[in-house]
C-alpha positions in Angstrom: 122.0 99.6 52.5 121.8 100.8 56.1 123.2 104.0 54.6 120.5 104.7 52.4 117.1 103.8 55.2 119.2 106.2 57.4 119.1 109.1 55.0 115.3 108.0 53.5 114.3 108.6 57.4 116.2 111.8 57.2 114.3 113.0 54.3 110.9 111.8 55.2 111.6 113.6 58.7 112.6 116.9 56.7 109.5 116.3 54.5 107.4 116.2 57.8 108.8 119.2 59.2 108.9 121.7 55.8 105.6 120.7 55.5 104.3 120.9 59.4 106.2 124.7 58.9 104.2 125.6 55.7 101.5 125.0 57.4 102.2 127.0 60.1 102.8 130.3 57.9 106.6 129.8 58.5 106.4 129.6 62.5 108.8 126.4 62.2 111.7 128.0 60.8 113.7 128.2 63.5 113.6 125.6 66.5 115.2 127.9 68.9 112.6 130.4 68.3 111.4 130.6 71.9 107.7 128.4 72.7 106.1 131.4 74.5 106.0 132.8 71.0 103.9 130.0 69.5 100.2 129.0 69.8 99.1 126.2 71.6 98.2 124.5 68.4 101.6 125.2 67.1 103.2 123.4 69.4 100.9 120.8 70.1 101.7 119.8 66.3 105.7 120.2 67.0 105.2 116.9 69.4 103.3 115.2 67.0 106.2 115.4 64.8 108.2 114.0 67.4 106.4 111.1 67.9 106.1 111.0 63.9 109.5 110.7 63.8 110.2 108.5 66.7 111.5 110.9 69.4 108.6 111.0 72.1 111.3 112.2 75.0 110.9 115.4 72.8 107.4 115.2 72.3 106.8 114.8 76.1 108.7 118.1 76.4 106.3 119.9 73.8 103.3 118.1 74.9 104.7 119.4 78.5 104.9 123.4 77.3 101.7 123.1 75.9 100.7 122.2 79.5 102.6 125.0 81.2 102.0 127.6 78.8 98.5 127.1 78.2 96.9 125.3 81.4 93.1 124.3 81.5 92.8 125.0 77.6 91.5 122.8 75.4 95.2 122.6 74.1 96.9 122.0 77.3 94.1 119.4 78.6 94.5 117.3 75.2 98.6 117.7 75.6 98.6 116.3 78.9 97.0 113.0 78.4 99.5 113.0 75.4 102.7 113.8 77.6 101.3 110.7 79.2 101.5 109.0 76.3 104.8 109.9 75.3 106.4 109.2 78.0 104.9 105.8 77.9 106.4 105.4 74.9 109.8 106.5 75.8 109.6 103.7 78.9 109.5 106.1 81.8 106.7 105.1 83.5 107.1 107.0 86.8 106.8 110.3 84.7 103.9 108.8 82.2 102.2 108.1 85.8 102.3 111.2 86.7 100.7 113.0 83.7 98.3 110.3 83.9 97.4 111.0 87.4 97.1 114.7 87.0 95.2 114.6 84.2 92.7 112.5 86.3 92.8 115.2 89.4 92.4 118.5 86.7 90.2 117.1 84.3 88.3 114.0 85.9 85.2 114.2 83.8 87.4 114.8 80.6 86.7 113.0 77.1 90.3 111.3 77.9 89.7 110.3 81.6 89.2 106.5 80.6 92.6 106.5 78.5 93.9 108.3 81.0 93.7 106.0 83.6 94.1 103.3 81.0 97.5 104.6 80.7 97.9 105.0 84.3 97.8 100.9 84.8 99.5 100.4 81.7 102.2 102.1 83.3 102.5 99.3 86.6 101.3 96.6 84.1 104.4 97.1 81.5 106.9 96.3 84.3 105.2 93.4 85.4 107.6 91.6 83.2 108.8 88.6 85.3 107.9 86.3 88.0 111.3 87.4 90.0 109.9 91.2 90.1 108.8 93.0 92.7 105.0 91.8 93.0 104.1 95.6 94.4 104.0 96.8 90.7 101.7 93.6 90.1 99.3 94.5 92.7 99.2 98.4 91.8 98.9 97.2 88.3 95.6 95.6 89.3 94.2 98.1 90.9 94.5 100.7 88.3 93.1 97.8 85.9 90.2 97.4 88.3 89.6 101.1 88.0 89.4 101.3 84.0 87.3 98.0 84.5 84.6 99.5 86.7 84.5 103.2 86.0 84.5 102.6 82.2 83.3 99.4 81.6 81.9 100.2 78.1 85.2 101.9 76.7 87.6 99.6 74.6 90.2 99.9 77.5 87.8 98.2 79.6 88.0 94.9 77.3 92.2 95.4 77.0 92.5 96.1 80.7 90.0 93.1 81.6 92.5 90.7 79.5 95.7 92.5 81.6 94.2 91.9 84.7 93.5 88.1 84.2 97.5 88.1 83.2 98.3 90.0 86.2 96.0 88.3 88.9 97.9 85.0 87.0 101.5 86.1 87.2 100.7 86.6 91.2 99.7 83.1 91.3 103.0 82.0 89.3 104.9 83.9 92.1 103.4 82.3 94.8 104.0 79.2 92.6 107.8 79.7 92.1 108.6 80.1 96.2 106.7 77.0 97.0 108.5 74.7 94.6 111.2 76.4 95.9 110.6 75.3 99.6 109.2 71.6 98.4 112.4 71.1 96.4 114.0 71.5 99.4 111.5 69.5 101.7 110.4 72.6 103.2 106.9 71.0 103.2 105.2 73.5 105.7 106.4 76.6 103.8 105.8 74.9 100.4 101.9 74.0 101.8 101.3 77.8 103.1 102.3 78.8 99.2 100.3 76.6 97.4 97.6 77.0 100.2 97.4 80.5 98.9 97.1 79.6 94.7 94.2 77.3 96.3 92.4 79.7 98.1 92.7 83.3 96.5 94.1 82.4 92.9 91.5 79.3 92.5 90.5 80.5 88.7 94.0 80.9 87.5 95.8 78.5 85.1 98.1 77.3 88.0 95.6 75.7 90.4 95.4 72.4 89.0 99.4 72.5 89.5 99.1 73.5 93.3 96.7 70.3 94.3 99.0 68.1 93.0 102.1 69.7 94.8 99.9 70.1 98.2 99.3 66.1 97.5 103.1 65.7 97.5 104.1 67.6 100.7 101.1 66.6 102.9 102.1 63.3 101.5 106.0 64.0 103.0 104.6 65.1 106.2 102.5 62.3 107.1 98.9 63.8 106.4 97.3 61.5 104.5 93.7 63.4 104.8 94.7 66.5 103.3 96.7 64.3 100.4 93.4 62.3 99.8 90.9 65.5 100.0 93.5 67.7 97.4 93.4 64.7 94.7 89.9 64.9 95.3 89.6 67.9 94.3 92.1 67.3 91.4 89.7 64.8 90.2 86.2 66.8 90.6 87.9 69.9 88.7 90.7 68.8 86.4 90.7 65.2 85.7 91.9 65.1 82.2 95.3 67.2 83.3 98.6 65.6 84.0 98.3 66.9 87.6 95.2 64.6 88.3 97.5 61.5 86.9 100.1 62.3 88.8 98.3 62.9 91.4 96.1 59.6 91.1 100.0 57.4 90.9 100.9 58.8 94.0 98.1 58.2 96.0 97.0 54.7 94.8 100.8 53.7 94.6 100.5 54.3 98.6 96.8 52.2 98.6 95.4 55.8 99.3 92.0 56.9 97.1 90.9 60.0 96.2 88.4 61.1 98.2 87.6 64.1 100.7 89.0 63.0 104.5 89.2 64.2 107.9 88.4 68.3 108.9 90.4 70.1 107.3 90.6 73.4 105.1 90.8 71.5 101.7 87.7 69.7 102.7 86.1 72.9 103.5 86.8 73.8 99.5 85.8 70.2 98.5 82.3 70.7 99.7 82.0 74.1 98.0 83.1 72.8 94.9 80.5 70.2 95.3 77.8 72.8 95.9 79.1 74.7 93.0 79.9 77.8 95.1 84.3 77.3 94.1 85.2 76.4 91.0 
């Protein structure tokens, strides 16, 4: 059975190309016949094929000649957002970044310049694949977003890149997450705080907030601060009352005769009395 797909795709491919050659008055004969004899056109449709057939380390190398051999055409400006493209799809994203970019610097008023730079980020953003990564791709990742989100805000890559961000900005939280369970697993309670601290504070509208009140109510709980404890299951309550971090929140502090309320002059008070005014959320 495998036998048989493998030589379909070997015929639809030599379909493709007899085709893509009669239609180019017999200018596909030969693949070695040198590129500086074809027209841009010509081999602009050469990487199509590629890609048509599944080989866009090829197509990137067309796409590419058309770029070399015919620079600031129409040709070679449409071949280079497509080498980005291709290389995209071959998974190197240093060298889809670079077409990207250098499309953006020679052409940056250009019908492509918002897929483009939509590219550009996709090319940080598809690494971001893991919380143990290296969050410098995270944070490039959302600054390219932030570009396709504000210099073409009424393209479709604005909506896609809007959705990547909010996954991006909420993978950083994750990561700052991951190292403070870390350090509170190992009653590292001043690191763990500092981590959490930072969900609290700069990722406050991500999915793992909730989660970060009720670990800051465990380690200020471990090292004897009963004010910040009370104030972050205050918050718990005000914002997210019908989670399980509110109700676990709520056993610990009542199991110690504690309430939930803001206490005492502290940072987490601070937040408490802008969530009241509505200013945090």
């Amino acid at each position: 059975m495998t036998d048989h797909r493998a030589s379909a795709a070997r015929i639809v491919a030599m379909v493709l190309l007899a085709s893509l050659a009669a239609g180019c008055g017999g200018q596909f004969a030969s693949r070695n016949q040198p590129l500086e004899s074809l027209a841009a056109e010509d081999i602009y449709k050469r990487a199509e094929l590629e890609l048509e057939t599944d080989n866009p380390e090829d197509a990137a190398r067309y796409f590419a000649e058309v770029e070399r051999l015919y620079p600031y055409s129409e040709w070679g400006q449409r071949a280079l957002v497509m080498q980005a493209f291709a290389y995209h799809r071959d998974r190197d994203y240093e060298a889809a970044r670079g077409a990207a970019q250098r499309y953006l610097d020679l052409f940056p008023g250009g019908e492509d310049a918002a897929y483009a730079q939509y590219l550009l980020a996709l090319s940080y953003y598809d690494q971001v694949d893991d919380v143990g990564r290296d969050q410098g791709l995270t944070f490039q990742a959302l600054q390219a977003l932030r570009v396709v989100i504000e210099q073409y805000p009424d393209t479709e890559y604005a909506r896609s890149a809007v959705l990547k961000f909010e996954l991006a900005y909420d993978h950083l939280a994750g990561k700052e997450m991951e190292i403070g369970r870390y350090y509170l697993k190992r009653r590292h309670y001043a690191a763990a705080t500092n981590r959490f601290r930072i969900v609290v504070e700069d990722f406050q509208t991500t999915t793992h907030t909730p989660e970060a009140l009720l670990r800051l109510v465990e380690a200020y709980l471990s090292l004897g601060l009963v004010d910040e404890a009370r104030t972050a299951g205050a918050i718990l309550g005000y914002n997210y009352r019908g989670t399980e971090w509110y109700s676990d929140a709520y056993a610990l502090l009542t199991g110690r005769g504690l309430t939930l309320e803001p206490a005492g002059d502290n940072w987490l008070n601070t937040i408490y009395r802008q969530v009241v005014r509505g200013e945090w959320i």
